[in-house]
Short mmCIF file of the C-alpha atoms (twelve columns), coordinates in Angstrom:
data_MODEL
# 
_entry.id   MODEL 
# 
loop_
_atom_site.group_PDB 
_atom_site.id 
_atom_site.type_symbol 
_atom_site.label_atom_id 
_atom_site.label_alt_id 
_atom_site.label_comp_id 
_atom_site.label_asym_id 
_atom_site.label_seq_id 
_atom_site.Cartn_x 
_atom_site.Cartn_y 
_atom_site.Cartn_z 
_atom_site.pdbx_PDB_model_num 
ATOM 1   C CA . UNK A 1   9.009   -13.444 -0.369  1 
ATOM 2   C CA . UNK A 2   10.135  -13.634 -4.105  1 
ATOM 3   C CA . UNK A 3   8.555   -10.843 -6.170  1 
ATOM 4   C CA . UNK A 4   5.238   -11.686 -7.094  1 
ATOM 5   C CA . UNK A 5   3.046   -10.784 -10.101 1 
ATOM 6   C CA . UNK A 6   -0.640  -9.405  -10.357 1 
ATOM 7   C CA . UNK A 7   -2.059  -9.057  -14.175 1 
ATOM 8   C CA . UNK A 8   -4.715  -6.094  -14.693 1 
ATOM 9   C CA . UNK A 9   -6.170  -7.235  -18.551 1 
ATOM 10  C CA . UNK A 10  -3.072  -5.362  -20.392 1 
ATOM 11  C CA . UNK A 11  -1.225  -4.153  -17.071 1 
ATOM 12  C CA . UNK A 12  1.233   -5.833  -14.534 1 
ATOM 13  C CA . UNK A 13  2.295   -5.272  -11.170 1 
ATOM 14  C CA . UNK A 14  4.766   -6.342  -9.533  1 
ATOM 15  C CA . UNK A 15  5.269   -6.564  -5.839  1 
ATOM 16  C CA . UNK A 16  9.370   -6.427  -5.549  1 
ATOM 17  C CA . UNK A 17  10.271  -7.207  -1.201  1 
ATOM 18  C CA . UNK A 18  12.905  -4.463  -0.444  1 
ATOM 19  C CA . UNK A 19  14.634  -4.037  3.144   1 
ATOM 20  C CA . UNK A 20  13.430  -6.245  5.482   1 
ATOM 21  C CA . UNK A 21  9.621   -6.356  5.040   1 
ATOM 22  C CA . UNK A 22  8.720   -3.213  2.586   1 
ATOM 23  C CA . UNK A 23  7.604   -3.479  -0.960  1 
ATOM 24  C CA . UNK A 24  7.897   -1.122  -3.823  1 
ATOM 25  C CA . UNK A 25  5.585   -1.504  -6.447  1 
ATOM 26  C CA . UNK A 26  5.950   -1.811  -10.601 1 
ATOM 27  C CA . UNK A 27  3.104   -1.061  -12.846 1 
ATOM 28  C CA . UNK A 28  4.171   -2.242  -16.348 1 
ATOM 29  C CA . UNK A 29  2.623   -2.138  -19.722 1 
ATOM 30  C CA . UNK A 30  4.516   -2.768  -22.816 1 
ATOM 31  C CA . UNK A 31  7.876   -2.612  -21.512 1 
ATOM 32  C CA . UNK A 32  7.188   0.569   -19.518 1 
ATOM 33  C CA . UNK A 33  6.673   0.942   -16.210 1 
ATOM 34  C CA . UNK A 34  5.908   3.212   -13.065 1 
ATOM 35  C CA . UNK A 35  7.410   3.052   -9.489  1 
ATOM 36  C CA . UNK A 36  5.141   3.222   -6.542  1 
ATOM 37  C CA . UNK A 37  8.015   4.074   -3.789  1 
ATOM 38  C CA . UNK A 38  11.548  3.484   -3.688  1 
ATOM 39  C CA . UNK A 39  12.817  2.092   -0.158  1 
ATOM 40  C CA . UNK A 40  15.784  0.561   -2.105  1 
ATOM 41  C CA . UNK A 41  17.302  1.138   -5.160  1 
ATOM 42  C CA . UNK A 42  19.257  -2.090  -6.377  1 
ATOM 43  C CA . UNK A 43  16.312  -4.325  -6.390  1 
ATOM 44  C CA . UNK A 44  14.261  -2.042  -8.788  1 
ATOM 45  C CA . UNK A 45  17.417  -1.684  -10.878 1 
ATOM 46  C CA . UNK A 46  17.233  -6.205  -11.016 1 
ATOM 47  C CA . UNK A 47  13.775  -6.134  -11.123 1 
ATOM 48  C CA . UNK A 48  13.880  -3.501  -14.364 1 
ATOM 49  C CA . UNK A 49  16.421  -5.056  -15.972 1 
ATOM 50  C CA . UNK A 50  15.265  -8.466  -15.686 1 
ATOM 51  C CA . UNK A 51  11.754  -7.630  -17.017 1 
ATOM 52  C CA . UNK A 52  13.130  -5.475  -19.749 1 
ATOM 53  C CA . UNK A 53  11.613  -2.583  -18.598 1 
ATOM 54  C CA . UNK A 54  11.734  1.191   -19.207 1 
ATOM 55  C CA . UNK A 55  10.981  3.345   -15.840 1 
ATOM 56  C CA . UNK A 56  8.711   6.326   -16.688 1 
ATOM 57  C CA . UNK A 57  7.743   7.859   -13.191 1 
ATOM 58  C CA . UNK A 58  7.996   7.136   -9.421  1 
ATOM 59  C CA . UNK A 59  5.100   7.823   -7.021  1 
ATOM 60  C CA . UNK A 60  5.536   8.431   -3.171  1 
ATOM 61  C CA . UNK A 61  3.411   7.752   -0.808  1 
ATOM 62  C CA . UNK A 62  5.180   9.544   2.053   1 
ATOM 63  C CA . UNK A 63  8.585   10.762  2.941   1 
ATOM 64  C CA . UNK A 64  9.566   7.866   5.460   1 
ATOM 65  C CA . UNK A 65  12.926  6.363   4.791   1 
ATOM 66  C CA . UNK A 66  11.812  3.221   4.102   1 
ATOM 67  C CA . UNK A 67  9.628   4.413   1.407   1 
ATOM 68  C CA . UNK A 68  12.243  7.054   -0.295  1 
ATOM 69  C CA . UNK A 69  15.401  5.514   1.181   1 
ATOM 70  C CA . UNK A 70  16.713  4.536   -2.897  1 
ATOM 71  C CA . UNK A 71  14.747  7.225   -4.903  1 
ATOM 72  C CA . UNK A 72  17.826  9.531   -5.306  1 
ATOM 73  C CA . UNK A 73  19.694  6.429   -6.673  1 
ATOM 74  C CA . UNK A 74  16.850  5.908   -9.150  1 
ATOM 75  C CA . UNK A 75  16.182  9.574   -10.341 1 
ATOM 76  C CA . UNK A 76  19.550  9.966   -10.722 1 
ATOM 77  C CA . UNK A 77  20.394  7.043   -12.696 1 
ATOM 78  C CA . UNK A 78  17.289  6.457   -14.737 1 
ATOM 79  C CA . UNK A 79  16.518  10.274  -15.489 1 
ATOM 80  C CA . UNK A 80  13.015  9.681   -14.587 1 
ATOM 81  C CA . UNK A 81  10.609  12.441  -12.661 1 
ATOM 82  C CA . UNK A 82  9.269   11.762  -8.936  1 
ATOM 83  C CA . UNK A 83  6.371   12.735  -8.103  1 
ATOM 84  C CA . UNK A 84  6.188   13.668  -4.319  1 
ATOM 85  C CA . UNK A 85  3.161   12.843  -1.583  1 
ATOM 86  C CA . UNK A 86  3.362   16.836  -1.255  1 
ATOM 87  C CA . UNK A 87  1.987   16.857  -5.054  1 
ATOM 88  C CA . UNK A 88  -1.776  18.139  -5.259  1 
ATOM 89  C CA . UNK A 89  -4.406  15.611  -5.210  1 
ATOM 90  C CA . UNK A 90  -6.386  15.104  -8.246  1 
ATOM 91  C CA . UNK A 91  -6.000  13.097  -11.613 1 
ATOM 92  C CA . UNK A 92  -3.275  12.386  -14.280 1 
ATOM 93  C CA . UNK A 93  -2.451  9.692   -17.122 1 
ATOM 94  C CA . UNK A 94  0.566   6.943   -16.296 1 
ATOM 95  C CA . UNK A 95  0.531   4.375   -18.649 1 
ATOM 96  C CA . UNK A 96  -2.294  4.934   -21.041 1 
ATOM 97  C CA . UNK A 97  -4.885  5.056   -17.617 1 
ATOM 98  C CA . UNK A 98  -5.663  7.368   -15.094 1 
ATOM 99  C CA . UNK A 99  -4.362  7.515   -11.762 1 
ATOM 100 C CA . UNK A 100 -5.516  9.664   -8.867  1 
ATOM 101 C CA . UNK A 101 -3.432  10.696  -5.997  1 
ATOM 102 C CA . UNK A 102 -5.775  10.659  -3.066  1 
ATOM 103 C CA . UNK A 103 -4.888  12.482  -0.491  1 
ATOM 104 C CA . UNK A 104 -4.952  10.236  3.422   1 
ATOM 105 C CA . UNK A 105 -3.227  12.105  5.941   1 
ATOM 106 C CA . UNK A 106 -2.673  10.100  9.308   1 
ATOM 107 C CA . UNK A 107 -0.016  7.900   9.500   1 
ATOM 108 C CA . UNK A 108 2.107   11.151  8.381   1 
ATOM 109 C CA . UNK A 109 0.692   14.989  7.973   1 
ATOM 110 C CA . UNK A 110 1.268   14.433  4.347   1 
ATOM 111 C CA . UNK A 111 0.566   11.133  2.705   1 
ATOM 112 C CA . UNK A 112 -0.833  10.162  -1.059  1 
ATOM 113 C CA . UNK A 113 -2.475  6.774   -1.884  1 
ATOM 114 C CA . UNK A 114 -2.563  6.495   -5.514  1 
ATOM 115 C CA . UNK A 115 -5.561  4.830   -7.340  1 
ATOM 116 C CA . UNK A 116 -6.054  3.223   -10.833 1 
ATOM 117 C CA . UNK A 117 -9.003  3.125   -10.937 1 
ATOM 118 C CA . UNK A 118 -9.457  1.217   -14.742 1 
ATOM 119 C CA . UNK A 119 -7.395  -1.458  -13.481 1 
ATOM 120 C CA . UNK A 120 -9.369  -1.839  -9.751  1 
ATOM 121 C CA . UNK A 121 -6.267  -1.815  -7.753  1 
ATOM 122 C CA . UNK A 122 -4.818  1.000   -5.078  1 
ATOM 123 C CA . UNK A 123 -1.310  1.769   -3.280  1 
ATOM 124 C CA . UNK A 124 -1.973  2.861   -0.195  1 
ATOM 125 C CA . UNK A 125 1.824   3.116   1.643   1 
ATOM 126 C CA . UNK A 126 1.627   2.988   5.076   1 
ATOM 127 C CA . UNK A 127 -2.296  4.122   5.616   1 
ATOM 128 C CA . UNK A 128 -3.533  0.509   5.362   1 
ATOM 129 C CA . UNK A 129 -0.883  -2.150  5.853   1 
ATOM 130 C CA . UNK A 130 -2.722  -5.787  5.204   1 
ATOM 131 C CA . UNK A 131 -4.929  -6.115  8.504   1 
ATOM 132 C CA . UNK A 132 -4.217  -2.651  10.179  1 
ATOM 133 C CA . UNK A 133 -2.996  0.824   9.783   1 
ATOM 134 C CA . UNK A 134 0.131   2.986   10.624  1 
ATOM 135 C CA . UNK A 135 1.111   4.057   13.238  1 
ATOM 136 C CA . UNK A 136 0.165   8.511   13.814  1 
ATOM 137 C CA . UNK A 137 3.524   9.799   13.352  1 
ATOM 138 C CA . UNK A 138 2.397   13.230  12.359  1 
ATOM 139 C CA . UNK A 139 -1.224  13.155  11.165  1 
ATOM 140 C CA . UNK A 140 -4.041  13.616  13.432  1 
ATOM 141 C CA . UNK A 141 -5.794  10.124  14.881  1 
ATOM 142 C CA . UNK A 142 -9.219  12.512  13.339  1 
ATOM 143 C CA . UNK A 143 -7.664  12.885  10.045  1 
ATOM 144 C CA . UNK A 144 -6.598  9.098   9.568   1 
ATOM 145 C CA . UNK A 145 -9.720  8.008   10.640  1 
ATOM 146 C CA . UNK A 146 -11.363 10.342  7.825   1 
ATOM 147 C CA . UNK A 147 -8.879  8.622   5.283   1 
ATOM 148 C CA . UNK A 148 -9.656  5.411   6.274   1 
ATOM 149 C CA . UNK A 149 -13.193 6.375   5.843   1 
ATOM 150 C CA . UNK A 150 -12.730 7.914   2.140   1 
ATOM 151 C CA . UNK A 151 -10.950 4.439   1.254   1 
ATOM 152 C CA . UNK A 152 -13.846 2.468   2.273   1 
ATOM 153 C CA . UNK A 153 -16.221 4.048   -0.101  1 
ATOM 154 C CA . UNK A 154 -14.176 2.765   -3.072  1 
ATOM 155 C CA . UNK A 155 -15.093 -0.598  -4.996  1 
ATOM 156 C CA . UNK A 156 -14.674 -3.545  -2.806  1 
ATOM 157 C CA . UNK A 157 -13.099 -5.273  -5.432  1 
ATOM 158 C CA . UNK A 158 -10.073 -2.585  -5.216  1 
ATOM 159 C CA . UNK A 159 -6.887  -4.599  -4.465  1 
ATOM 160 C CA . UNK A 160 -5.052  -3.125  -1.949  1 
ATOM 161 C CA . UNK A 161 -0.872  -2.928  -1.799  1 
ATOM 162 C CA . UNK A 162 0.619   -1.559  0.912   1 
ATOM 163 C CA . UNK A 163 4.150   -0.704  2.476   1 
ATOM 164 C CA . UNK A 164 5.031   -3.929  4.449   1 
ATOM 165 C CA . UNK A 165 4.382   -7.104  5.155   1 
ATOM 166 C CA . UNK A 166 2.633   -6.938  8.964   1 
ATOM 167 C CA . UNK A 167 -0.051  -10.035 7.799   1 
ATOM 168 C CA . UNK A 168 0.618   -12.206 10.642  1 
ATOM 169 C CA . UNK A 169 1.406   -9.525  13.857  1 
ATOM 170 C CA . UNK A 170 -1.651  -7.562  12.047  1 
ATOM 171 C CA . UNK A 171 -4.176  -10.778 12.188  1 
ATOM 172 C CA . UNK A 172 -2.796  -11.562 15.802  1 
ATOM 173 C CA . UNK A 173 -3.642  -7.848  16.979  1 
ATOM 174 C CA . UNK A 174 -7.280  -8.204  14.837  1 
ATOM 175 C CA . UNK A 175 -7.858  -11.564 16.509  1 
ATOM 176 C CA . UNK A 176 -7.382  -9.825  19.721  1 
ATOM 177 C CA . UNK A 177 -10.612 -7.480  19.404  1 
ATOM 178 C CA . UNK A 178 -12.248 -10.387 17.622  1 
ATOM 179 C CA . UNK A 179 -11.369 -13.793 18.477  1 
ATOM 180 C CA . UNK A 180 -14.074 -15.697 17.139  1 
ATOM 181 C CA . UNK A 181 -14.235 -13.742 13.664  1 
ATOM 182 C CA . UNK A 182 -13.556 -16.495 10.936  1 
ATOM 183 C CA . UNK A 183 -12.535 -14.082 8.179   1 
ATOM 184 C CA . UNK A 184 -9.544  -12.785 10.503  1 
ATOM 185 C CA . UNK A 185 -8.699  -16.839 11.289  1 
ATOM 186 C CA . UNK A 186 -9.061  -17.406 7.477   1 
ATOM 187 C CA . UNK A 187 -6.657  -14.509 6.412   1 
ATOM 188 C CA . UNK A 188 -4.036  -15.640 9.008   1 
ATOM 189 C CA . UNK A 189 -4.066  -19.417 8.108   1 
ATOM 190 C CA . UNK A 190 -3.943  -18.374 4.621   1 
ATOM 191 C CA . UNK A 191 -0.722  -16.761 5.118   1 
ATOM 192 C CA . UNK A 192 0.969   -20.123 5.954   1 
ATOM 193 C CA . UNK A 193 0.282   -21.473 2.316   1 
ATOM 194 C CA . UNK A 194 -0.201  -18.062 0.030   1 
ATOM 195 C CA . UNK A 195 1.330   -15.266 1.248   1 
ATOM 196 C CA . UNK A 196 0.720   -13.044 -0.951  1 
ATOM 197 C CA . UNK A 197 -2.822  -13.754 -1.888  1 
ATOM 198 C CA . UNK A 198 -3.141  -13.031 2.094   1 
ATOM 199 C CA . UNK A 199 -1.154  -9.995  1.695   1 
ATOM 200 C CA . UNK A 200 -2.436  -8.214  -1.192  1 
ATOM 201 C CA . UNK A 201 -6.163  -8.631  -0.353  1 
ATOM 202 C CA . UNK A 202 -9.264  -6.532  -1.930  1 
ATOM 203 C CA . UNK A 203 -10.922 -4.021  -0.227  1 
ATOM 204 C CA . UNK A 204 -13.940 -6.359  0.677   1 
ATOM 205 C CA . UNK A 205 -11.062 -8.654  2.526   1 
ATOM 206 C CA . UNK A 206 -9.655  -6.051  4.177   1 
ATOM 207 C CA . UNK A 207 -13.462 -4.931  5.619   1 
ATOM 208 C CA . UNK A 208 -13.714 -8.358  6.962   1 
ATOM 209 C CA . UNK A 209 -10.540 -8.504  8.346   1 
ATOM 210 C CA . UNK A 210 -8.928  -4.741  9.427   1 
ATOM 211 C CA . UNK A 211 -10.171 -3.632  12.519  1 
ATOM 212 C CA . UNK A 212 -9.431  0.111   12.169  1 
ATOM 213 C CA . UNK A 213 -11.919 -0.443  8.668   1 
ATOM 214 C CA . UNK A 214 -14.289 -1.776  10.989  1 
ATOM 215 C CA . UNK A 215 -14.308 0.778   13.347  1 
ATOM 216 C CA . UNK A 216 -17.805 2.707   14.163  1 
ATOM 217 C CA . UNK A 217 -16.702 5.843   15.557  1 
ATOM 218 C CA . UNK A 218 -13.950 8.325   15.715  1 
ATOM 219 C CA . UNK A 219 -13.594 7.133   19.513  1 
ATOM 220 C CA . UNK A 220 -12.899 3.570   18.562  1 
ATOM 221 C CA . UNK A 221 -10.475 4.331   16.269  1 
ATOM 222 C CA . UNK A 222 -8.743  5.752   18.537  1 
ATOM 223 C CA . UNK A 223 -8.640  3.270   21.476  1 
ATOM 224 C CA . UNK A 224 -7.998  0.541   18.338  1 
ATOM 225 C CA . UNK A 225 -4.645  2.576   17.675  1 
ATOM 226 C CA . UNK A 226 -3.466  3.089   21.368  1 
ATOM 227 C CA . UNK A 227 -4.345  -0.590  21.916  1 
ATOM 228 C CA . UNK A 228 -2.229  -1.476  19.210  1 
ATOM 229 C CA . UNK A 229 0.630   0.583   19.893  1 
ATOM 230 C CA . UNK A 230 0.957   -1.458  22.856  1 
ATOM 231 C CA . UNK A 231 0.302   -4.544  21.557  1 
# 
């Protein structure tokens, strides 16, 4: 995928591919802009440079490689302040808006999904990855299933941008507990013509569609992850 753009009234985002199948995230308002992860450092440096653009801050969600992999590179070079997933959740300004760091251990002991909650959209790293979750590499299968949880009580209109690109293995592995569920069949197909509309789905999407969302119990989380570790 190329990167792709989202517009939030005055805001931007932009969805820049890094590695093989992550994504780092801009958000961008009058030639400024804030960093959600940093798996790679030359394509931000491309990115910034062809959209004119002034780097302010850089979140992180977690402390995987793949997620942090380029952030020396970019504090070093840029001068700008990181702000780590270890960083208390709670509330701050970015851009003229608020953003809160949400706390969602699971995938990892310590993990922060950061939410705008003006502009209706959330990065949520590796907790929900378009169709599914991570894998528990350090949380508790109790605590992710709490996070998960805690995400679902947020507007469904929330658009959701996670670490990677999983869509289709992710709507195979849903399909699997649901064959018959059209909204699953819908998301996949979808992927085949608009990637990242399938991708970067709302909250409501991701209801229809993520089968550790639709979970009912602590229990069935849990089998849903062991299942899918296999699959």
């Amino acid at each position: 995928m190329k990167t792709t753009r989202f517009e939030f009234g005055e805001y931007d985002v932009l969805a820049v591919p890094v590695l093989f199948d992550n994504f780092v995230y801009l958000v961008c308002r009058e030639g400024r802009a804030v960093l959600v992860d940093a798996g790679e450092a030359k394509p931000v440096f491309k990115t910034l440079e062809q959209e004119n653009l002034r780097l302010t801050n850089v979140l992180i969600t977690h402390a995987h490689h793949d997620h942090v992999g380029g952030c020396r590179a970019i504090v070093d070079r840029l001068g700008v302040q990181s702000t780590s997933p270890g960083v208390e959740a709670g509330e701050f300004e970015l851009l003229g808006t608020p953003c809160h760091a949400l706390s969602t251990p699971g995938h990892m002991a310590v993990h922060k999904c950061y939410h705008f909650p003006e502009l209706g959209i959330l990065f949520t790293g590796d907790t929900i990855i378009n169709g599914a979750c991570g894998r528990i590499l350090g949380g508790t299968a109790g605590q992710y299933y709490s996070s998960l949880q805690a995400i679902c009580e947020l507007p469904d209109e929330t658009r959701l941008f996670g670490g990677h690109d999983y869509l289709v293995e992710n709507m195979e592995f849903a399909l699997s507990t649901e064959p018959d569920n059209p909204d699953m069949l819908a998301r996949r197909n979808l992927y085949q013509q608009d990637p990242a509309r399938a991708i970067f789905a709302p909250l409501a999407e991701e209801k229809k569609t993520n089968p550790f969302l639709r979970a009912g119990s602590l229990e069935e989380f849990i089998e849903l992850r062991s299942r899918k570790d296999r699959f």
